[in-house]
C-alpha positions in Angstrom: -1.3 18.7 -46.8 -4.1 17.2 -44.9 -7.8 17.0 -46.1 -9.6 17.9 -43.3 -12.9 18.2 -45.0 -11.8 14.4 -45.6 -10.9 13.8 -42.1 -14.4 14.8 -40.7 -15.7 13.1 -43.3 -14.3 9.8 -42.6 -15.1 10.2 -38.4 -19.0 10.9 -39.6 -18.8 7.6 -41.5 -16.9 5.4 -38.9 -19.4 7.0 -36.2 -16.4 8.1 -34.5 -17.6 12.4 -34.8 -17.9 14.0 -31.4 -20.2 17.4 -30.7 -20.3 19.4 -27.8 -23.9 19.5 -26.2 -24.4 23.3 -24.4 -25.2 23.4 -20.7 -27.2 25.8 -19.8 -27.3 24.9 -15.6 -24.4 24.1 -13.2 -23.0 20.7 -12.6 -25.3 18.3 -10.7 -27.6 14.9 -10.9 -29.8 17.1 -13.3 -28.8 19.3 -16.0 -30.3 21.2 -18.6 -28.7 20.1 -21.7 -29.9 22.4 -24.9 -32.8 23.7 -23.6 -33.3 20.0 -22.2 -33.8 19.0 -18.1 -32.3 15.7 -18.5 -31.1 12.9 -15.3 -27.9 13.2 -15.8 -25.3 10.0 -15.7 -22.2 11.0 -16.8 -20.4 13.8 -14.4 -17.6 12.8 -12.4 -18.6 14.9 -9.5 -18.5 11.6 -7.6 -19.2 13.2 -4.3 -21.7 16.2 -4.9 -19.5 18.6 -3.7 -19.1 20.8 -7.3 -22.7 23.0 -6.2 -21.9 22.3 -2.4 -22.9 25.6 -0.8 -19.7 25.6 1.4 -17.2 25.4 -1.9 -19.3 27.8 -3.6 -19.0 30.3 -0.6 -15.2 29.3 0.0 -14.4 30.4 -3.8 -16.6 33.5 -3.8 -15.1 34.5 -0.7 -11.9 33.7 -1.9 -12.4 35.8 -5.1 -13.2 38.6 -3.2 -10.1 38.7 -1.4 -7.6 37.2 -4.3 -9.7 38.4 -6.9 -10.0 36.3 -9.9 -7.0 35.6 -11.5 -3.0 34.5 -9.7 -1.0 37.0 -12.1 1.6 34.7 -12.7 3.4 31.0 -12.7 4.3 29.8 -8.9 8.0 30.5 -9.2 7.4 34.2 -10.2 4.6 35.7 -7.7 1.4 33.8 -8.3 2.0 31.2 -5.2 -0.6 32.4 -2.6 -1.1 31.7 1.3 -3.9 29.7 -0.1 -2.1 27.6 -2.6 0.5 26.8 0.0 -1.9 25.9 2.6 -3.9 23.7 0.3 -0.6 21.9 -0.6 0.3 21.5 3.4 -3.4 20.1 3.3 -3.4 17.8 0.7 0.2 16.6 2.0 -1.2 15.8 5.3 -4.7 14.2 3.9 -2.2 11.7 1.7 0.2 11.5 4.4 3.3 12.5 2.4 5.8 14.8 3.8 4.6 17.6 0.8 2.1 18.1 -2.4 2.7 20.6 -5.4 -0.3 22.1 -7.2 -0.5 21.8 -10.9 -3.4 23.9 -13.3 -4.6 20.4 -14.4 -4.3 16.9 -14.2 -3.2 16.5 -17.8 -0.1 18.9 -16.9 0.7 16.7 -13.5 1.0 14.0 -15.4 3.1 15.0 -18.2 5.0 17.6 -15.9 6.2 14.3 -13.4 7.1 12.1 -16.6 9.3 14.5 -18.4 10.9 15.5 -14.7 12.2 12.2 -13.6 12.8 10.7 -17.4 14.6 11.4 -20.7 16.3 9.9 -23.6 17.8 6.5 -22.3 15.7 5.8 -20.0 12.2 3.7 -20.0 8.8 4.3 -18.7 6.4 1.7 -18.5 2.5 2.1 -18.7 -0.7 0.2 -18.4 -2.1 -0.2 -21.8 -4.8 1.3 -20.5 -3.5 4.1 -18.7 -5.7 7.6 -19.4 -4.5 9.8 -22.5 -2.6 11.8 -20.2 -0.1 9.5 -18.8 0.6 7.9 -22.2 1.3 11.4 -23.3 4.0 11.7 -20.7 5.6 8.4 -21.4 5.9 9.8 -25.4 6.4 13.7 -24.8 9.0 12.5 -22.1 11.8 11.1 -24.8 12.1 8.3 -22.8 11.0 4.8 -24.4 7.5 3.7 -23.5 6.9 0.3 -23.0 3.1 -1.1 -22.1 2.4 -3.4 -20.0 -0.7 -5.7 -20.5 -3.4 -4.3 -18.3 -3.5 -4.9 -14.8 -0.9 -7.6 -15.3 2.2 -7.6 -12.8 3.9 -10.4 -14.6 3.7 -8.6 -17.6 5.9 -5.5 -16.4 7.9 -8.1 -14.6 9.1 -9.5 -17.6 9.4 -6.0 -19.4 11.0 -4.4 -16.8 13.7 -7.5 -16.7 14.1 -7.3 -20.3 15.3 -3.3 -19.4 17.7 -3.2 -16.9 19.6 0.3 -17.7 18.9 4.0 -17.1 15.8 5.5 -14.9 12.8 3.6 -15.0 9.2 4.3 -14.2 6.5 2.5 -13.6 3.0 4.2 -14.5 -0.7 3.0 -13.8 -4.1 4.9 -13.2 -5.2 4.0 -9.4 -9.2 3.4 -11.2 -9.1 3.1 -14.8 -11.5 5.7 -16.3 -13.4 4.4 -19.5 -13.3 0.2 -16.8 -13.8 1.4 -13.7 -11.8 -1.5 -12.3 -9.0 -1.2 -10.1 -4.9 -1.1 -9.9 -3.8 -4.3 -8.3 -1.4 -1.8 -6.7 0.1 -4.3 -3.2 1.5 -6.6 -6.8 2.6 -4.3 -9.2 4.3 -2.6 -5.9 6.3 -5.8 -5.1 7.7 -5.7 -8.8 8.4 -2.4 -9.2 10.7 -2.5 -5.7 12.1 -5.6 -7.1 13.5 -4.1 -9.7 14.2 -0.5 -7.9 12.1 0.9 -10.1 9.6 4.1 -9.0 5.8 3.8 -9.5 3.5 6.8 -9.9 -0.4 5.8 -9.1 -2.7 8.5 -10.8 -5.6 8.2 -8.4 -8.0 10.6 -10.0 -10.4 8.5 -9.9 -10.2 6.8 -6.6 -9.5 9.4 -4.0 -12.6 10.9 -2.2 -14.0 7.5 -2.8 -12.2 4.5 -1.8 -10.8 3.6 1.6 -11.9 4.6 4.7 -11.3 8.5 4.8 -11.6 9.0 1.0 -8.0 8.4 0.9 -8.2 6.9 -2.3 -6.2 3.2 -3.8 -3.3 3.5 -1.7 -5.2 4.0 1.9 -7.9 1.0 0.4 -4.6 -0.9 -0.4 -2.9 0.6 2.7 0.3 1.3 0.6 3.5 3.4 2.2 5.2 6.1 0.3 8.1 3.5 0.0 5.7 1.4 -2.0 4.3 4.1 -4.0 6.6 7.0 -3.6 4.6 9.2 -6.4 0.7 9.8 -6.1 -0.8 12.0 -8.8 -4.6 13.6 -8.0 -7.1 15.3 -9.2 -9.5 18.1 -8.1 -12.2 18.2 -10.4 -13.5 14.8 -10.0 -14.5 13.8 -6.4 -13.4 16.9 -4.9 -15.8 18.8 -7.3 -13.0 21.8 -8.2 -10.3 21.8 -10.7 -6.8 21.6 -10.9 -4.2 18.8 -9.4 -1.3 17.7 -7.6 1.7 15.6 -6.9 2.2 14.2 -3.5 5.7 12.9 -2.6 8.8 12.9 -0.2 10.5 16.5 0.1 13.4 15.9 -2.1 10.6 15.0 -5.0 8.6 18.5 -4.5 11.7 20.1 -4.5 12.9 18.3 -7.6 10.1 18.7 -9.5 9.4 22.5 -8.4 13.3 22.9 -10.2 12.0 20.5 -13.4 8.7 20.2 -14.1 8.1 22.2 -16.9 4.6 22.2 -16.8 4.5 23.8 -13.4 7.5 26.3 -14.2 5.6 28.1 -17.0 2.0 28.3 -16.0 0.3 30.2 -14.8 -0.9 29.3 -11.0 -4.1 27.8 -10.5 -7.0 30.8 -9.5 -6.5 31.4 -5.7 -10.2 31.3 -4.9 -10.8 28.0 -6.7 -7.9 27.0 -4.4 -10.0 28.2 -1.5 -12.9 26.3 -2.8 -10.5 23.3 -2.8 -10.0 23.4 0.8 -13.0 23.7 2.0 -14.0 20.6 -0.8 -11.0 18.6 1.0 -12.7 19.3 4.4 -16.2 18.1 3.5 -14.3 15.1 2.1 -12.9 14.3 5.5 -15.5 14.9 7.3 -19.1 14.0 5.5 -18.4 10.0 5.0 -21.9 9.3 4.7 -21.3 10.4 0.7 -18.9 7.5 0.3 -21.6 5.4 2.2 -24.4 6.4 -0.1 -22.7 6.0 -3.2 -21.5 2.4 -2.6 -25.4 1.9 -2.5 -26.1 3.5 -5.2 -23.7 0.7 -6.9 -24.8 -2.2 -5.4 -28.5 -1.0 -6.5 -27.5 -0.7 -9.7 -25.2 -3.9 -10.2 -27.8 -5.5 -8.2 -30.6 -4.1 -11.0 -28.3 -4.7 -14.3 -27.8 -8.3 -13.3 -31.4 -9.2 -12.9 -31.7 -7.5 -16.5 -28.8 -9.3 -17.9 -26.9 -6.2 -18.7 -23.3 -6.6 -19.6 -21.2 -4.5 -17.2 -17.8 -4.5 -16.6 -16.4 -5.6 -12.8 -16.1 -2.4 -11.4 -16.6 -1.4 -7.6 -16.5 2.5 -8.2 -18.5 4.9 -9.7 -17.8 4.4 -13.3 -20.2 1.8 -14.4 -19.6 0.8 -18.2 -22.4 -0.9 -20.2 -20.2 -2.8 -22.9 -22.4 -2.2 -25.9 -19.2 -2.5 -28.7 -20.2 -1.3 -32.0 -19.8 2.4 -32.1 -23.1 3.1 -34.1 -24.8 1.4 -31.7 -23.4 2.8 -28.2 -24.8 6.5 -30.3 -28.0 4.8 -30.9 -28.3 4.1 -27.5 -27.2 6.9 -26.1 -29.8 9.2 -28.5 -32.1 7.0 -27.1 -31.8 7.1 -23.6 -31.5 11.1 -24.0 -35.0 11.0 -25.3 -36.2 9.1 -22.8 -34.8 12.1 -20.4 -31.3 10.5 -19.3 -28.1 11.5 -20.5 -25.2 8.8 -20.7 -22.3 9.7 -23.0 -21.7 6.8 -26.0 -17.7 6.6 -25.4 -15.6 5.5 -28.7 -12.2 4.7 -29.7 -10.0 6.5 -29.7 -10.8 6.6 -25.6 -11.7 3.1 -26.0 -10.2 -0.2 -27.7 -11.8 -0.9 -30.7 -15.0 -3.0 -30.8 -15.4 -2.2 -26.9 -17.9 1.1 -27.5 -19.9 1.5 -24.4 -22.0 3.8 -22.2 -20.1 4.9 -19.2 -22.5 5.3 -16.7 -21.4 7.4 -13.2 -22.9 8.0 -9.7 -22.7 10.8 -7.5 -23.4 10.7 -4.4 -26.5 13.7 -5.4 -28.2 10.8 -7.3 -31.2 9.2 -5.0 -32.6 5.5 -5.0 -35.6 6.9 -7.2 -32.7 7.8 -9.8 -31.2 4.8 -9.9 -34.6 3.0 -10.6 -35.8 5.6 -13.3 -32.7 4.6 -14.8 -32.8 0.8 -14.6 -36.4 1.0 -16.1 -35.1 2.8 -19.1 -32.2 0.4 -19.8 -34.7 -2.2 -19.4 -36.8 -0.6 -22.2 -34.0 0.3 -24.5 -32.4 -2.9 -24.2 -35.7 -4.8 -25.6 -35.9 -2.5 -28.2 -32.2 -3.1 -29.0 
C-alpha cells in the first residue's frame, strides 16, 4: 500500500511540493493573492478579455435566460441555441465546415484520441506535447510513439518504421511550459506522406497569432487537408472556459457518435457559452490587442537581452526564464513575490528535469510601465542570485 506521508515527504525534499495560493480578486494584470495586491505574470488571459465588460454582460445575460447550469450531456437535452450557434461560430472563425464543444480542453483532447484510435494502431506525439495529449495517446490503447520535439525527420522515420493500422500524428500548435512554435507547413508534408492525420492543439496560439487571431494554422496558412483536426481552447486567449474540435462534417459527426468524453458530460454552462461568443467577437474585431502584446514582447526580449537573461526563443506570450534547478526557480519565484510580482516556479513533472524555470506571460492588460517594473526586478534578483 502506498506511503503517502512518504510521498509528500519525498516532493518537500526534491522541491517538487506544489500549494495553491487563494485569490481573493478576479483574473487580471493585478491580483490579490492572500491578502496580497501583487503584478501579476502568470495568467493566460493572453488577450484581456476574462473581466471584459462585454463577456461579463454576455454571461450574466445569458444566465438569466439559461440559468446556470445545461441539465444534461449534449446528446440528451443539454445542447442549447447557444451552444449550437457558438459551434456554427467557431466553425466559421477556423474556416472548417463544423466545431463540437467539449467541457474542457483536457476532455477534447483525450475525447479525439480515443475516437479515431485503439489497440493496433499508433499515435505519435511531440515529446513535449501538454499532459493532456499524452494522456490521450496512453488512455487511447493505441501505441504511443514520441517524436523528438519539433523534429519532422524524427516522425518521419517513426512513422516509416509503422506502417499498419490508423495512425495519428499529435503536436501542440505553441508549446506551453517553451513558448515556441509547431513547424506545422513540415510536419504537415510528412504526415500526408505517409496518409497519416495530424491534430494541432492550438490553445495557445489562437486569438494571438496570424492576422485575425486565427491562431498556427492561419500564421502558417494551413488547409484543413493539411491539418484536418484543430483542437482549441476557451479559457486562454478567449478569456472563458471550455473547448472544441474543429473539422470536416463526417469528423463532427464521427466524433459526436464516439467521443466518450463528449457523450457523458455534462454540456458546458449555456451562459459561459454566451460569454464565449461575445469573447470570439472582440477577438475578431479589437486587433489592436494582438498589436499591443507583440510589443509587450519585443520590450521585454528587447530588456532580458540587455540583462543577459536566459530565455527561451519564443515569439508568443509565454516567456520562460530557464533558471534549472528546482530549489532555485522557488527561490526566485518567493523572491520576486516579495518584491510585488507573481511568476509561478514551474517544475518537473511539467517540465524536463534540470530545465526548472519561471514562465513568465503577457496579456494584453499589462502596460509598458509593467513590463519595466518587471525588468527592474529581474535585474535586482538576478544580482542577488
Amino acid at each position: 500500500m502506498l506511503d503517502l506521508r512518504t510521498e509528500l515527504t519525498r516532493l518537500h525534499e526534491a522541491n517538487l511540493y506544489r500549494r495553491r495560493r487563494i485569490s481573493n480578486s478576479a483574473t487580471g494584470v493585478r491580483v490579490q493573492i492572500d491578502g496580497r495586491e501583487l503584478l501579476s505574470f502568470c495568467s493566460n488571459d493572453y488577450l484581456g478579455l476574462a473581466n471584459h465588460p462585454e463577456v461579463i454582460k454576455a454571461m450574466q445575460d445569458g444566465a438569466a435566460r439559461w440559468g446556470v447550469g445545461s441539465g444534461a450531456s449534449h446528446l440528451v437535452s443539454g445542447h442549447s441555441a447557444a451552444h449550437h450557434a457558438l459551434e456554427e461560430e467557431l466553425a466559421a472563425f477556423t474556416q472548417r465546415p463544423r466545431a463540437l464543444l467539449f467541457s474542457t480542453g483536457y476532455m477534447a483532447n483525450m475525447g479525439v484520441i480515443a475516437a479515431l484510435c485503439g489497440r493496433g494502431d499508433f499515435v505519435f506525439e511531440d515529446r513535449l506535447n501538454h499532459a493532456s495529449l499524452l494522456d490521450g495517446g496512453l488512455l487511447s490503447q493505441a501505441r504511443l510513439q514520441r517524436y523528438t520535439h519539433n523534429d519532422a525527420e524524427s516522425l518521419n522515420q517513426k512513422l516509416s518504421a509503422h506502417e499498419r493500422g490508423e495512425r495519428l500524428v499529435v503536436t501542440d500548435g505553441v508549446f506551453s511550459m517553451d513558448g515556441d512554435i509547431a513547424a506545422l507547413p513540415e510536419l504537415c508534408k510528412v504526415t500526408q506522406q505517409h496518409q497519416s492525420w495530424l491534430m494541432v492543439d492550438d490553445a495557445h496560439g489562437f486569438g494571438v497569432l496570424g492576422k485575425t487571431g486565427g491562431g498556427c494554422v492561419e500564421q502558417f496558412g494551413l488547409s484543413i487537408d493539411e491539418v484536418p483536426i484543430l483542437i482549441g481552447t476557451l479559457g486562454k486567449a478567449f478569456g472563458t472556459f471550455g473547448a472544441f474540435v474543429a473539422g470536416s462534417e463526417d469528423l463532427i459527426e464521427f466524433l459526436i457518435q464516439k467521443a466518450r468524453p463528449y457523450i457523458y458530460t455534462t454540456a458546458l454552462p449555456t451562459a459561459v457559452a454566451e460569454a464565449s461568443r461575445a469573447s470570439l467577437r472582440l477577438l475578431q474585431t479589437e486587433g489592436w490587442r494582438r498589436e499591443k502584446l507583440q510589443s509587450l514582447i519585443q520590450q521585454f526580449r528587447s530588456g532580458a537581452k540587455q540583462l543577459g537573461l536566459t530565455l527561451m526563443d519564443s515569439e508568443t506570450p509565454i516567456q520562460p526564464l530557464l533558471i534549472g534547478d528546482n530549489g532555485k526557480a522557488m527561490a526566485m519565484s518567493a523572491a520576486l513575490q516579495q518584491q510585488g510580482i507573481l511568476i509561478t516556479a514551474i517544475r518537473p513533472p511539467t517540465v524536463p528535469d534540470g530545465t526548472a524555470r519561471l514562465r513568465i506571460t503577457f496579456s494584453a492588460d499589462h502596460s509598458e510601465a509593467d513590463v519595466d517594473m518587471l525588468l527592474e526586478v529581474l535585474a535586482r534578483e538576478t544580482v542577488k542570485s
